[in-house]
MIBA-811972 format. One record per residue: residue in one letter; x, z, y of N, C-alpha, C, CB in turn. Coordinates in steps of 0.1 Angstrom, whole numbers, plus 5000, padded with zeros to 4 digits. Glycine has a CB too. Layout:
AXZYXZYXZYXZY;...
//
This chain:
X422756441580423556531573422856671574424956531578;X422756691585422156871586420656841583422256971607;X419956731574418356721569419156811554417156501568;X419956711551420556711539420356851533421956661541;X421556951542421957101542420857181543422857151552;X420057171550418457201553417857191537417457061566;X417657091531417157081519418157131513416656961515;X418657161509419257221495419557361497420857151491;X419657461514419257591516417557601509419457631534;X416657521508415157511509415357551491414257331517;X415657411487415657411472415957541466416657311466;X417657601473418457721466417257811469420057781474;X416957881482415757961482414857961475415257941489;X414157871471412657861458413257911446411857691454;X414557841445414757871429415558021427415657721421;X416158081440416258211435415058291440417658271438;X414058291449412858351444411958341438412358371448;X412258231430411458201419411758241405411358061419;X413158271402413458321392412958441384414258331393;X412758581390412158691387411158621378411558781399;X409758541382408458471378408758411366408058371388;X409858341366410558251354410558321343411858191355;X411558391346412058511337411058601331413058601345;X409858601338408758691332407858601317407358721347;X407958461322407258401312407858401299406958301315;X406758371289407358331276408358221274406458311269;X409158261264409758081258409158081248411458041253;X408257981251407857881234407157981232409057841220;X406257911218404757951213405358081205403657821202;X404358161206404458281195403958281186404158391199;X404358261173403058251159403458401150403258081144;X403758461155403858561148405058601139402858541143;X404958711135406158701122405758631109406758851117;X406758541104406358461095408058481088405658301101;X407958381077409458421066410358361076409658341047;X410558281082411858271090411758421100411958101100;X411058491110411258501117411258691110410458421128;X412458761101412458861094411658871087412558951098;X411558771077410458811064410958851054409758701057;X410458801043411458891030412358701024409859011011;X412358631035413458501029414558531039412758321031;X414758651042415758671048417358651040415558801052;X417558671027418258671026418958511020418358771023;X418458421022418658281018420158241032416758181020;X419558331044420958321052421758311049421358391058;X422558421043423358461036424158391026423058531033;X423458311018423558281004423858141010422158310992;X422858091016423457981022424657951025423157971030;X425158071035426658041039427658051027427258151050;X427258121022428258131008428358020999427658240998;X426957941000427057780994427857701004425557710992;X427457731012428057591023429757641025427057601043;X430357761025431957741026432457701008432857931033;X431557720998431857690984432257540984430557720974;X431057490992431257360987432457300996429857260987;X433157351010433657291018435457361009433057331035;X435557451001436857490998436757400986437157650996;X435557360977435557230965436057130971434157160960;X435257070980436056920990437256980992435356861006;X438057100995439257070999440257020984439757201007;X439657110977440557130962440656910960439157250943;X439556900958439156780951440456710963437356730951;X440356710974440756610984442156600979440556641000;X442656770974444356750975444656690962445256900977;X444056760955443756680939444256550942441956670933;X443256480948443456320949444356270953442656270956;X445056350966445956320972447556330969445556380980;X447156440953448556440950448456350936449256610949;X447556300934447956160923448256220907449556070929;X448156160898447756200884448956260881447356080875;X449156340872450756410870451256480876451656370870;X450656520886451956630898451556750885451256710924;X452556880884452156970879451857010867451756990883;X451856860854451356900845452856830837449756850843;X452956860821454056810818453956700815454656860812;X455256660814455356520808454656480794456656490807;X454456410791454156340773454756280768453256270769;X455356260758455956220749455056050754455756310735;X456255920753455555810752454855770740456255720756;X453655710741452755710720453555650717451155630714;X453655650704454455620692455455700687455055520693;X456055790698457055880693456856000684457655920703;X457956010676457056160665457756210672457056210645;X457556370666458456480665459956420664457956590652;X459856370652461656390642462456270653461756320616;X461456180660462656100669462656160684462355920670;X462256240688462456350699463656410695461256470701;X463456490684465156560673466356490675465056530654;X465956330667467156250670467756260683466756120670;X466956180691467156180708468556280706465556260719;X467656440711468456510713469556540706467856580714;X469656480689470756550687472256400688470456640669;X471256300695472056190697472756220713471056050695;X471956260721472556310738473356400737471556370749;X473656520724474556650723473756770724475756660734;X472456740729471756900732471656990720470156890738;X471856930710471857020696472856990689470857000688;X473357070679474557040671473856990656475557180670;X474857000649474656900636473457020623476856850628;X473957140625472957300619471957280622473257460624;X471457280637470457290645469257200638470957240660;X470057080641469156930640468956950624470256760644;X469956950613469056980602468057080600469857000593;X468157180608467257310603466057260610467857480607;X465757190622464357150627464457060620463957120640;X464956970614464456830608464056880594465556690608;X464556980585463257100575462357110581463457260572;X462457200589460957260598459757140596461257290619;X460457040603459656930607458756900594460456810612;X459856880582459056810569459656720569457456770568;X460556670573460956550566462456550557460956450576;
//
């Protein structure tokens, strides 16, 4: 046990007087300034991010899109086959229009 404690005061020792030395060297190769490192493609940074949150607020749209299923929000349609003048009917058969009403759109209409 006390070889043990012995070594790891030994180890701690080297590696904090060794640090200053560390710290003096380079990291990694130096090639110079080139377009990544402040060239004039600097600003592709930028533009980038601006593409990359574009496309992540698209995927959201699209996702809810999907998620809320054909028809939320838009109106209804008439089922095919129906005209105008039997929409008229309808209504003037449920009471929503009176008997004036319904003739003067069923002129309008043309028929």
């Amino acid at each position: 046990m006390i070889r043990f404690i012995h070594c790891l005061i030994c180890t701690g020792g080297a590696l904090l007087f060794s640090a200053p030395a560390l710290a003096q060297q380079p990291q990694g190769p130096s090639y110079g300034p080139h377009m990544w490192n402040g060239g004039s493609w600097m600003f592709f940074g930028p533009l980038m991010m601006i593409v990359f949150i574009a496309a992540i607020v698209a995927v959201v749209v699209l996702v809810v899109r999907w998620l809320g299923g054909p028809g939320h929000g838009a109106a209804p349609h008439p089922p095919p086959g129906r005209t105008p003048l039997d929409i008229l009917k309808e209504r003037f058969a449920r009471g929503e229009i009176d008997k004036e009403e319904f003739e003067e759109r069923r002129r309008t209409l043309g028929d």
